[in-house]
LODRENVO-65613 format. One record per residue (C-alpha): x, y, z; residue number from 1. Coordinates in steps of 0.5 Angstrom, whole numbers, plus 2048, in hexadecimal, padded with zeros to 3 digits. Layout:
BEGIN
X, Y, Z, NUM
...
This chain:
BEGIN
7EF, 80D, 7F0, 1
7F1, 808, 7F4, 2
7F4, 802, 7F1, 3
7F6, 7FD, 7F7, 4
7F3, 7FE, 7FE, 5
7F6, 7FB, 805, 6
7F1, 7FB, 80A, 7
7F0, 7FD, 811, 8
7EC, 7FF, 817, 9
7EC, 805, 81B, 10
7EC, 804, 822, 11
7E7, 807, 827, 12
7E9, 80E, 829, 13
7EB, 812, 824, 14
7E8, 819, 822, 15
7E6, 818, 81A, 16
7E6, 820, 819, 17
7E9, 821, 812, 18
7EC, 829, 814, 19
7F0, 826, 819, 20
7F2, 821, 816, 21
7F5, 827, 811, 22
7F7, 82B, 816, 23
7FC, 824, 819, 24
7FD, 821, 812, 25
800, 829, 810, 26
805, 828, 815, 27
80A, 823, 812, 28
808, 826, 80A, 29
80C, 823, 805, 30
813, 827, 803, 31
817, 825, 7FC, 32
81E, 822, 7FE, 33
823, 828, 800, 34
829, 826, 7FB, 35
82D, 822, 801, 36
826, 81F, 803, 37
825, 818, 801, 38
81E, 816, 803, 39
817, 81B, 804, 40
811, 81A, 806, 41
80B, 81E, 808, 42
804, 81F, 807, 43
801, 822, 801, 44
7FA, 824, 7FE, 45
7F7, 81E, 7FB, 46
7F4, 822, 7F5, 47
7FB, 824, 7F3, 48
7FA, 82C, 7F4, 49
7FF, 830, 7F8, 50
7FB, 833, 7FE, 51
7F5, 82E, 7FD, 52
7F3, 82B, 803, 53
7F7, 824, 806, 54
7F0, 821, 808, 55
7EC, 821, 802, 56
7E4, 81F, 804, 57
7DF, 81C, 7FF, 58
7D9, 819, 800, 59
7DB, 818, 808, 60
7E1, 814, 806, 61
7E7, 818, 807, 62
7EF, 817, 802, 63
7F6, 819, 805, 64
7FC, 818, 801, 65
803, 816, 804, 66
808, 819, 7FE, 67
80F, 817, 7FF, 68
816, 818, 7FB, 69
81C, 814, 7FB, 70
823, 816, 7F7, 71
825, 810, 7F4, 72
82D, 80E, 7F4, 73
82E, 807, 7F1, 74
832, 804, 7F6, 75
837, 802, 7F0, 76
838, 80A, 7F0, 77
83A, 80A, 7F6, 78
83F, 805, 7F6, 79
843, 808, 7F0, 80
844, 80E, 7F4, 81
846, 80B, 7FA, 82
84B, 807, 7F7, 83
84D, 80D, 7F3, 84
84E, 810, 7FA, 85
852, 80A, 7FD, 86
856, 809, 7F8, 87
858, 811, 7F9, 88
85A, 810, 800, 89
85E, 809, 7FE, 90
862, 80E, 7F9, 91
863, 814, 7FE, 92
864, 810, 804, 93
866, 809, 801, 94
861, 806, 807, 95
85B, 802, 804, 96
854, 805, 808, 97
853, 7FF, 80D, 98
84B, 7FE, 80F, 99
849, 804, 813, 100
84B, 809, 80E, 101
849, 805, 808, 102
841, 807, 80B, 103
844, 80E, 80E, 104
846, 80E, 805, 105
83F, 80C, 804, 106
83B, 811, 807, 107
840, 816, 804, 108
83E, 813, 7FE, 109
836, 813, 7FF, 110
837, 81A, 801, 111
83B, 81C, 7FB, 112
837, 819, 7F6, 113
830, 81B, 7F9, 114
82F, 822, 7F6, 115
82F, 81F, 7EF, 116
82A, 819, 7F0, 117
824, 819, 7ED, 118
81E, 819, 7F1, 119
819, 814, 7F0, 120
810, 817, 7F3, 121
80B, 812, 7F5, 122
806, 812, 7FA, 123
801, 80E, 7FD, 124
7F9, 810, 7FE, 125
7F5, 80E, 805, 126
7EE, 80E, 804, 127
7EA, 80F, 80A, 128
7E3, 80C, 80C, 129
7E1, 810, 813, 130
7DA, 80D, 813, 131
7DC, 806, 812, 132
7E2, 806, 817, 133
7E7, 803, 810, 134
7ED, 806, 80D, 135
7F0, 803, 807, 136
7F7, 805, 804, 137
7F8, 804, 7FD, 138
7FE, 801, 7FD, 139
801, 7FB, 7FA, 140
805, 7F8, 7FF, 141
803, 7F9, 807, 142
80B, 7FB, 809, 143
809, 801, 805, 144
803, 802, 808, 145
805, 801, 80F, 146
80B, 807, 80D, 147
805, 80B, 80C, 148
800, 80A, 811, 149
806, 809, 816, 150
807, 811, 814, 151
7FF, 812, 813, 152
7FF, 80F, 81B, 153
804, 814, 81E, 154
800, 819, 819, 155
7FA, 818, 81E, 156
7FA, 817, 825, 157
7F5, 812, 827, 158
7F5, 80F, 821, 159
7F6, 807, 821, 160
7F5, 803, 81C, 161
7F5, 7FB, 81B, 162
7F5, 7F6, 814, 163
7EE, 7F3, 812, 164
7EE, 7EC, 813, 165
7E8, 7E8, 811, 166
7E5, 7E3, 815, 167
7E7, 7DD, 80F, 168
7EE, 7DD, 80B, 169
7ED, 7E1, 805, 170
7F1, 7DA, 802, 171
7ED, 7D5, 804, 172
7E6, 7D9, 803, 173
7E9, 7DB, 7FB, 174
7EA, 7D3, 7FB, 175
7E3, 7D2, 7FD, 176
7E1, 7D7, 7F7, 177
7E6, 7D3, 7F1, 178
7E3, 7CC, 7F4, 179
7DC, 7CD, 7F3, 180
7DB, 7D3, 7EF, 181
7D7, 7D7, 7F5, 182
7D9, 7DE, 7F7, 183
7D5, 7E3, 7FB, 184
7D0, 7E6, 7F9, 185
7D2, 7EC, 7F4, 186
7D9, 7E9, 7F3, 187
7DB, 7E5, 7EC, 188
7E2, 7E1, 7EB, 189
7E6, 7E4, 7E5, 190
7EC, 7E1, 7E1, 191
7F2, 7E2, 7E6, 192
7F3, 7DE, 7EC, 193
7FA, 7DC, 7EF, 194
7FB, 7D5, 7F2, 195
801, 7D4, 7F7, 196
803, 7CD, 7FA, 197
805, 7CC, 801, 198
80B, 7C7, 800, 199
812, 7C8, 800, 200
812, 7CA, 7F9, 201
80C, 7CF, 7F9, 202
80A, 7CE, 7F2, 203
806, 7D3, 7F0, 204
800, 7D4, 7EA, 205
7FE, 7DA, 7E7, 206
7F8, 7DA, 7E2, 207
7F8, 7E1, 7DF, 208
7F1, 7E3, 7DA, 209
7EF, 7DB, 7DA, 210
7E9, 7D8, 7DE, 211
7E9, 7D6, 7E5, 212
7E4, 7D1, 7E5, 213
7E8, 7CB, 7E2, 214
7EA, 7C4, 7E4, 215
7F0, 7C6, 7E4, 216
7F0, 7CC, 7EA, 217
7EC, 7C7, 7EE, 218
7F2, 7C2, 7EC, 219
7F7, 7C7, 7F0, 220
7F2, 7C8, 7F5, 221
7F1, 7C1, 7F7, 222
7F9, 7C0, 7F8, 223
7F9, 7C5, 7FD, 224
7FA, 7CC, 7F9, 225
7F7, 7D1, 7FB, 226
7F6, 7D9, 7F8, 227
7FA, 7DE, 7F9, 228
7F6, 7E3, 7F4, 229
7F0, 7E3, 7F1, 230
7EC, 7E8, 7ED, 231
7E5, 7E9, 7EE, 232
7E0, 7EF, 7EC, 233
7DB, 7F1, 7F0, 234
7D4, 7F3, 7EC, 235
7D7, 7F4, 7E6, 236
7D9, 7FA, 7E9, 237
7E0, 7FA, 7EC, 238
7E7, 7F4, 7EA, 239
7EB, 7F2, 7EF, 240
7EF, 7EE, 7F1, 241
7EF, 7EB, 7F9, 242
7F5, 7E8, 7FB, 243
7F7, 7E3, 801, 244
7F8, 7E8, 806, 245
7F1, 7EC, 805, 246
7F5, 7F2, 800, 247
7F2, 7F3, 7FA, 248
7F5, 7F6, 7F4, 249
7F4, 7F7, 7ED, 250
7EE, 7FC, 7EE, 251
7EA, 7FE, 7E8, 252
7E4, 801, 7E8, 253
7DF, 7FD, 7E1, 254
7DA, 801, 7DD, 255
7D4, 7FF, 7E1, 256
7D7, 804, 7E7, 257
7D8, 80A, 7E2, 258
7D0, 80A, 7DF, 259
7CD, 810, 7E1, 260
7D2, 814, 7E3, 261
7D3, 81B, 7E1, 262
7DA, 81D, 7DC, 263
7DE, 822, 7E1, 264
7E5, 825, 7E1, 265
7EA, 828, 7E5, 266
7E9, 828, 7ED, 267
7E0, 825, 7EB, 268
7E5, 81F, 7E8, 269
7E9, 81F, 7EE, 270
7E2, 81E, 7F2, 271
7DE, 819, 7EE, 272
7E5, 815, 7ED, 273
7E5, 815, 7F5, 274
7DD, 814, 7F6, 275
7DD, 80F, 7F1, 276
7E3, 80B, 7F4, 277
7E1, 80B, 7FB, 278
7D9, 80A, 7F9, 279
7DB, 803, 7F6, 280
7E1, 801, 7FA, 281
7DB, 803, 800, 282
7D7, 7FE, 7FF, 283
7DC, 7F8, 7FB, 284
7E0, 7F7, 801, 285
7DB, 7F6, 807, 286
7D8, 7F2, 803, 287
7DE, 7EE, 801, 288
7E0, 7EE, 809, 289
7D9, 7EA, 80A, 290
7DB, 7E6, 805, 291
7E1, 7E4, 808, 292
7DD, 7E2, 80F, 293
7DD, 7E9, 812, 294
7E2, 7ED, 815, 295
7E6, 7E9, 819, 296
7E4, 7EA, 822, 297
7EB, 7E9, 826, 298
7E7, 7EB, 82C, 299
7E1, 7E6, 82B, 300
7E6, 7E0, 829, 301
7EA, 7E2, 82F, 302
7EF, 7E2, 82B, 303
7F5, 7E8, 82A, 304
7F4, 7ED, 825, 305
7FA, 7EF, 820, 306
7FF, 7F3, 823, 307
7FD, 7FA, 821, 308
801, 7FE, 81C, 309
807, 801, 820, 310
806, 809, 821, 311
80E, 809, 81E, 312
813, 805, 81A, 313
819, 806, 819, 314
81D, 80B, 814, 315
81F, 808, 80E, 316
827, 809, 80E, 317
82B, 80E, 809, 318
82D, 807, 805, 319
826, 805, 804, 320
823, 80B, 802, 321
828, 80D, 7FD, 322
829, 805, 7FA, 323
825, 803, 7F3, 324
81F, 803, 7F6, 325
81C, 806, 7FA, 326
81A, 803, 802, 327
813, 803, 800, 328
């Protein structure tokens, strides 16, 4: 169900009513791209099914899905055209296109070419714990986070959200663990870890499917390298893997967490999928928050918290939504 989640507070004042979060979310619905349309984004039924409702509620937990698609013009495509275009004009007018009209030869280009690009879908889930005041977006890197919870915020007035910070360093704590071999309660190192250097050079050492409780990975940390990432698992019931800025990622869910469970199928799969995820995932992360010293007080250190997450970003440009990647 979730395979990496960023995680942030809700901030006080916003009403947790699942309908009319729906009802704002079916405003800005996700569209497919017209033929000149080189980016879409909207909300869409978290179960996959047309007409299905934009907030999904399981168990008191809640699921949203931002879906978006973009046509994909590789920029060497572009650039071919716009030659063919300028090398047009040099012939009828025996004039090379200066500056200016080069970029207005390459919006004629993009335009050109966009009907016939292949689209590319993805999307990004939000799972919502109204009770605990948490929201995690299963994203693997925060700018695509931020992309969504940006739209999710203009959504919803009255939302706000802030990045968790734990009180300790998630690298300095994850030291601590590969050091002594002492973790939380509940939670056991696993066989990957990620080491980087703080010199110049940044050297950087990966152990992948090898143990962690070897002189040598005590070595590295005793020369002043720190983990970046580290696998655990939590009860024997979940895998993941924390990294340095308190995302976790590489979520799978090990046979212990599926004991008992009933076989389903359809829109029943669908729930326990969600009920089983959020059940776990409910109880893992409190706990590795604690582990990590608690949730960071800036107001009782007296420092300033984060800035929050802005309620708009900018657009990304015609040129960056179709070049070979997409902008998320």
């Amino acid at each position: 169900m979730f395979k990496n989640l960023i995680t942030y507070r809700i901030g006080e004042g916003w009403t947790a009513d699942a309908q009319l979060l729906a009802e704002q979310l079916a405003k800005e619905p996700f569209l497919p791209c017209a033929p000149t349309q080189p980016l879409a984004v909207g909300w869409a039924p978290p179960r996959g099914i047309e007409h299905a409702p934009l907030v999904e509620v399981v168990d008191g937990h809640w699921l949203v899905k931002l879906k978006r698609e973009v046509r994909l013009l590789p920029s060497s495509v572009v650039q071919e055209r716009v030659d063919e275009l300028a090398e047009h004009i040099e012939e009828t007018t025996g004039r090379k296109p200066g500056k200016k009209a080069k970029k207005d030869l390459k919006e004629q280009a993009q335009h050109e070419l966009l009907p016939r690009a292949f689209t590319k879908t993805s999307a990004t889930q939000v799972w919502i714990a109204p009770a605990q005041g948490l929201l995690f977006v299963d994203a693997g890197s925060s700018s695509r986070a931020d992309e969504v919870i940006t739209l999710l915020i203009q959504a919803s007035p009255g939302l706000s959200l802030q990045l968790v910070q734990t009180a300790e360093s998630p690298a300095a704590v994850m030291a601590a663990w590969l050091m002594d071999g002492v973790t939380p309660e509940g939670f056991q190192i696993e066989r990957e870890c990620e080491l980087k250097g703080s010199d110049e050079q940044k050297p950087v050492v990966r152990y992948a499917r090898h143990p962690l409780d070897i002189d040598e990975v005590r070595a590295h940390l005793t020369s002043g390298k720190m983990p970046t990432r580290l696998a655990l698992s939590w009860k024997e019931r979940v895998a993941f893997t924390l990294t340095e800025g308190f995302a976790i990622k590489k979520i799978s869910f090990l046979d212990l967490a599926f004991e008992g469970r009933p076989e389903a199928s359809g829109d029943e799969a669908f729930d326990a999928d969600l009920a089983l995820a959020t059940g776990e995932l409910a109880g893992l992360i409190p706990a590795l928050i604690e582990g990590l010293g608690g949730e960071h007080d800036f107001a009782a250190a007296g420092g300033t918290a984060p800035a929050p997450v802005p309620a708009a970003l900018p657009a990304p440009t015609a040129e960056e939504a179709v070049s070979d990647s997409p902008p998320w």
